[in-house]
N, C-alpha and C positions, 0 to 999 in steps of 0.2 A: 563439764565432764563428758567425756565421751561414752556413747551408748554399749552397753557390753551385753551382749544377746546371753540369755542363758541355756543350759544345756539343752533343752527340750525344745528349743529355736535353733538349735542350729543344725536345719535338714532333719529337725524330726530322729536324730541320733542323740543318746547317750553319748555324754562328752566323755566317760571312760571308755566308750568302744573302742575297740581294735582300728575301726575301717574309717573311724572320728580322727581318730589322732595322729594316722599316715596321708591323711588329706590335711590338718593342721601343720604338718612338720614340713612338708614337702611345699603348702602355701605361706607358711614363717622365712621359708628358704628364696623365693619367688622374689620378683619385682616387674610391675607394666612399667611396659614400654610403648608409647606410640608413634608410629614408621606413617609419615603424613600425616593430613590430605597435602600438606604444603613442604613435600620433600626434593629436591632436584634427582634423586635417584629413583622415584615414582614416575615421571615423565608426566603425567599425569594427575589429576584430583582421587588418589586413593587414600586412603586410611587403615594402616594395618596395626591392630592390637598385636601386641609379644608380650607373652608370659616366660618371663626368663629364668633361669636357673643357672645363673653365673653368668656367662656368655652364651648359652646356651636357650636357645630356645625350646621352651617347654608346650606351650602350646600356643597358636596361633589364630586368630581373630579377625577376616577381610569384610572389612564396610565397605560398600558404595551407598551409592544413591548421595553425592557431591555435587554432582555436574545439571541437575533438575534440569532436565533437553524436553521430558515428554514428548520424543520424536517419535514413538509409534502412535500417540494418540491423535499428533499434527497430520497424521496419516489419511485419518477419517474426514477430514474438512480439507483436505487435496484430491483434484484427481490423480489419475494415473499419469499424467505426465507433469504437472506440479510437484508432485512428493519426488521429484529427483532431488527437486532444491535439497532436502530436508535431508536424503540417502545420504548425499557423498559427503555429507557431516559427521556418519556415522563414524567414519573412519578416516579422519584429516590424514593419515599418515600417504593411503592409496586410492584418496577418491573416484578417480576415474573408473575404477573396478566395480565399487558401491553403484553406479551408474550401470556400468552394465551389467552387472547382476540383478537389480531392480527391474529392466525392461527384458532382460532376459527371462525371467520367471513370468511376466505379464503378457508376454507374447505368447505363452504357453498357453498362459489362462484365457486370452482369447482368439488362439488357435492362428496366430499370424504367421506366417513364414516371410522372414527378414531377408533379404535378398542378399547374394555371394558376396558382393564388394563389401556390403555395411558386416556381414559373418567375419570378413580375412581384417577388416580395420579393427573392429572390437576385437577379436582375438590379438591382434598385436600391443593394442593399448592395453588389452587386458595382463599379458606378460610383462608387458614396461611398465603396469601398477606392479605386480609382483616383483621387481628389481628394487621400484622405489622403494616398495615395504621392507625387503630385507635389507638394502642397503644403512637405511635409520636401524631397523633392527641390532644388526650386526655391530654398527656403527656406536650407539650408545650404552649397546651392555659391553662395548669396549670399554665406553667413559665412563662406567660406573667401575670398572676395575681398576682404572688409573689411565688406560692408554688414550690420550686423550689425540694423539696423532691417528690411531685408528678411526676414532669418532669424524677428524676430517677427509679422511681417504673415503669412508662412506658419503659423508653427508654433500660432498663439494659434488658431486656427481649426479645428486637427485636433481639440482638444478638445472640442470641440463635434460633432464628429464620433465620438467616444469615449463623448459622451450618448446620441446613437441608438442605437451599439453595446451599449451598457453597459443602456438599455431593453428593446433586440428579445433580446437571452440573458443576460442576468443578469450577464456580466462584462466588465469596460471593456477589456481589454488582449488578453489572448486569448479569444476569444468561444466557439471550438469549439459553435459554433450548427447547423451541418448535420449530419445524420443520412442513413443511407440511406435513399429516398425520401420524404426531406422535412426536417425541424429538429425538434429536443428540446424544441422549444413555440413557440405559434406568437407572434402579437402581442398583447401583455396588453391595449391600448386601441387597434383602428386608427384614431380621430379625433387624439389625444394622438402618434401616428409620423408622422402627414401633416402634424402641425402642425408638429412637430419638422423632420420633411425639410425641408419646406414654407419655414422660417423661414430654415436656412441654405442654400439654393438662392437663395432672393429676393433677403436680407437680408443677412446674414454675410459668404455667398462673394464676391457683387459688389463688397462694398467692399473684401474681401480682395484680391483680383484689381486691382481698379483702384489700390489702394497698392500692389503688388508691379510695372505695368505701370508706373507713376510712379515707382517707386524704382529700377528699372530700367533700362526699353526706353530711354531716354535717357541713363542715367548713362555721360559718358563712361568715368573709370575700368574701371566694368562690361564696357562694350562692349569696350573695348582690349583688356581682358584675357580675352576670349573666342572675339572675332570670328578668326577664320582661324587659331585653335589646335586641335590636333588633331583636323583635317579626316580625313576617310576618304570614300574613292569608292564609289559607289553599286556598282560591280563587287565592290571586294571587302567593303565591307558582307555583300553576297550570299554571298562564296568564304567568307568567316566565318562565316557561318550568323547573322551577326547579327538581331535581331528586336527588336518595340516602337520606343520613340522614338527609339534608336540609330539602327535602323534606316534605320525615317523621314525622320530628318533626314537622311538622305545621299538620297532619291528611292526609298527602296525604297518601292511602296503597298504592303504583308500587312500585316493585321489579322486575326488566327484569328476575329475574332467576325465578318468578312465573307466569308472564304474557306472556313472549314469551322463557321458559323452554331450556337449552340447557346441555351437558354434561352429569351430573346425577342427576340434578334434574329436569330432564325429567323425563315419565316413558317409559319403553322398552329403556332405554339406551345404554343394553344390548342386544338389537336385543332378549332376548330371554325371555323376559314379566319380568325386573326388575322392580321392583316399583323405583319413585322418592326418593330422600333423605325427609327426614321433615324438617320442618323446620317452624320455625313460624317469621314473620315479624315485628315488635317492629315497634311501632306508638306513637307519642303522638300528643295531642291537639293545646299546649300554646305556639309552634311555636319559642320560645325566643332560647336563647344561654344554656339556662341550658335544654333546651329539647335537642336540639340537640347535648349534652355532656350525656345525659342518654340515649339515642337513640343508641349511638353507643357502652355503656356500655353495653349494650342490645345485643347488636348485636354480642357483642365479644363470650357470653353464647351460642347464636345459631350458630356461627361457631365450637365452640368449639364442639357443635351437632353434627352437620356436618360430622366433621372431626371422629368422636367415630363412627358413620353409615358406614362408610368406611375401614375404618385402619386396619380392621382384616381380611378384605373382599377384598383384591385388587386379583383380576383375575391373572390365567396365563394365558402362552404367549406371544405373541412380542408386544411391547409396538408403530411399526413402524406400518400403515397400506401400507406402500409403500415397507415393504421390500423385495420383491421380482422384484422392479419396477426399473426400470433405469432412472426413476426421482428422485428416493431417493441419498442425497449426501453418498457415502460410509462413513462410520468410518475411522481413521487415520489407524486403523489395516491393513484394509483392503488396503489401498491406499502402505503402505510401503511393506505389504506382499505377494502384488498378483499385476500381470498385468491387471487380469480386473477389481481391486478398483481402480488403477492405470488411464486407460482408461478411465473407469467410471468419475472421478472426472474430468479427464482433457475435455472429452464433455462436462460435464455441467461447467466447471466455465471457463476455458480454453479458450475451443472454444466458447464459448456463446452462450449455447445451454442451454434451461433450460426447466422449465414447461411452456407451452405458455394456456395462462389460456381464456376460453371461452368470445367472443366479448359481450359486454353490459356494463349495470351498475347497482352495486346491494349494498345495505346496511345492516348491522348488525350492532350486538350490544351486550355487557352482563352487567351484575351487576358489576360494578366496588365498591372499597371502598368510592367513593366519589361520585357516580350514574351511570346513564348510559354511558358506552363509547363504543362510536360508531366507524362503518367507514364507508365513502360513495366510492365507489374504479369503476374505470372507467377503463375497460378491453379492452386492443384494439388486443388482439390472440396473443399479444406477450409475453414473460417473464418477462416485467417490466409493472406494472401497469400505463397508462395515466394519471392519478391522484388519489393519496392518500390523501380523505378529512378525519378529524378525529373530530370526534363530544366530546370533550373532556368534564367531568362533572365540572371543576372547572373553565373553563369559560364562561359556562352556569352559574354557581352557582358565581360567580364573579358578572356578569353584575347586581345582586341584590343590591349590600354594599351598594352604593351610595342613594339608599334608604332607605336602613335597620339602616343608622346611625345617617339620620337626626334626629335635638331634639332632640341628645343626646350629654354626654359630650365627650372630649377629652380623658379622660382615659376609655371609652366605646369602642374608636375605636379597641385598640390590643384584648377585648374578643369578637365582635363583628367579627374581624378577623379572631381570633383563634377559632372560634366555626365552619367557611365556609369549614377551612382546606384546603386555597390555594394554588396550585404547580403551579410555574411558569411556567416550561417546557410544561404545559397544554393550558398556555393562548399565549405565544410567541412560534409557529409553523410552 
């Protein structure tokens, strides 16, 4: 026989009340639903409870904690140039960015200035992350609406963005390319990377863009099933602490790369009066799912900017600012062809000897493709940081859903989804 609570159990109400029997009717009406962890229109290991009301979503319920990574606690038992490995996991979609925003924030912390060549190359990779991310982006919350042609006009095109990668550090998927003050080598041919930029900036992206603008900005299905879905106001955009093109699309203008300038779009980047890059920041009003799908359509034309202010213009030079320093790890050359790369390496990884980084606690942050990401990092004079907090945008930008899909239907939830551009590895750390 099944258990039947009696009045005085259930919440401590009177089961004649008024306020008993409009939570009784309204939960007789109801039925769960669980949205993952194992869904193809999650992208990811999420889990979302629905509490439904016909088709209708009544209230809404986001689990994580799926993906058990413990990446910030991997933090504490890495130094500062170890814990890249671990970064650009955070965010498989644009690694290379997780990368330089790691040693971005850590050159702050120990007050290094990174020399103009390694500033104008991270800057560039850092925007050719930003293409990749929205390209998947765009790409998938297409294939969760049905277009599944759009999903390839995106996705055919990262790969070719995975050859620059896979040229500038030797590995296609996770690059772990940045070092402190500066990268683990520099550019093997810079004629052979500008051609390579050069090609898919002209070439590739434009035509990817303009079949994605075509497959798209017009398709009514598309449009119906975006426009005026899981809108959020520019107010509480703000009260959320939302950032990136979430953000954006509801009227907020912050972009960390304009408000708190770092790399090249500073100005004096170059220590010798460079101007910043231009750049302009793509806003809209109406806050919904299709703002935030033209937002970052937008955004792809200004990196693309970006990247043309740069690319003819990278600095000679050493790309390392440590390379004359016996905290830099040597190159493999060096280690096989000399006793003192030899030595070298063996003090710092060997003996455990490393960079011991100034006592405090200090935070940064830069534009990431999906907002701000941050790190709160807790220095104690030694080589492994005391804690590595990580201000990730896609579980700031998460903690929204549960609002953004009430009143709406069931098939609302994957472009409601697909518009936030979840990574799990973001929200389980």
């Amino acid at each position: 026989m099944p258990y039947t609570m009696k009045p005085d159990e259930v919440f401590g109400l009177d089961i004649e009340s008024t306020e008993y029997l409009q939570d009784h009717v309204q939960a007789a009406d109801r039925w769960v639903l669980n949205f993952g962890p194992q869904h193809p229109a999650t992208h990811t290991t999420l889990r979302i409870v629905l509490e439904l009301d016909g088709e209708r979503v009544a209230r809404c319920t986001p689990h994580i904690g799926y993906l058990h990574s413990g990446f910030e606690k991997l933090g504490e038992h890495h130094d500062y140039n170890q814990y890249v490995c671990t970064i650009s996991r955070m965010n498989y979609v644009s690694p290379i960015v997780n990368d330089i925003a790691w040693h971005t924030v850590c050159e702050e912390l120990f007050d290094i200035d990174i020399t103009p060549r390694c500033k104008v190359i991270r800057t560039i990779m850092a925007e050719l992350g930003r293409i990749q991310d929205h390209l998947l982006s765009i790409g998938a919350a297409a294939l969760d609406l049905g277009a599944f042609t759009g999903f390839l006009y995106g996705f055919n095109e990262r790969e070719f963005i995975y050859d620059i990668v896979e040229y500038l550090s030797g590995q296609r998927f996770h690059p772990d390319w940045t070092r402190l003050g500066g990268a683990w080598r520099d550019i093997a041919d810079e004629e052979v990377f500008r051609r390579m930029v050069k090609e898919f900036i002209h070439t590739r992206l434009p035509r990817a863009q303009k079949d994605l603008e075509n497959c798209l900005n017009r398709n009514r299905i598309f449009v119906d099933r975006v426009k005026g879905v899981g809108t959020i106001s520019r107010e509480d955009a703000i009260a959320w602490s939302l950032s990136g093109p979430v953000a954006r699309a509801s009227g907020v203008r912050h972009d960390v790369r304009k408000s708190d300038p770092y790399l090249c779009y500073a100005d004096n980047w170059d220590g010798e009066g460079a101007e910043a890059v231009k750049f302009n920041v793509p806003i809209s009003t109406d806050g919904d799912s299709l703002s935030r799908y033209l937002v970052r359509l937008a955004e792809l034309h200004e990196s693309v900017s970006i990247i043309e202010q740069l690319i003819d213009d990278i600095p000679s030079g050493p790309i390392d600012s440590l390379a004359d320093s016996k905290l830099r790890i040597p190159e493999k050359g060096e280690v096989y062809g000399s006793i003192e790369g030899t030595i070298q390496l063996f003090e710092l990884i060997m003996h455990n000897r490393g960079v011991d980084a100034p006592v405090g606690e200090f935070y940064g942050g830069i534009e990431s493709p999906n907002g701000e990401l941050g790190y709160f990092i807790v220095a104690d004079g030694t080589k492994y940081p005391w804690r590595t907090r990580t201000r990730p945008p896609s579980f700031v930008n998460y903690s929204v859903f549960a609002k953004l899909i009430e009143g709406h239907l069931v098939s609302d939830v994957v472009a409601v989804l697909g518009s936030l551009n979840i990574i799990a590895a973001e929200l389980d750390r």
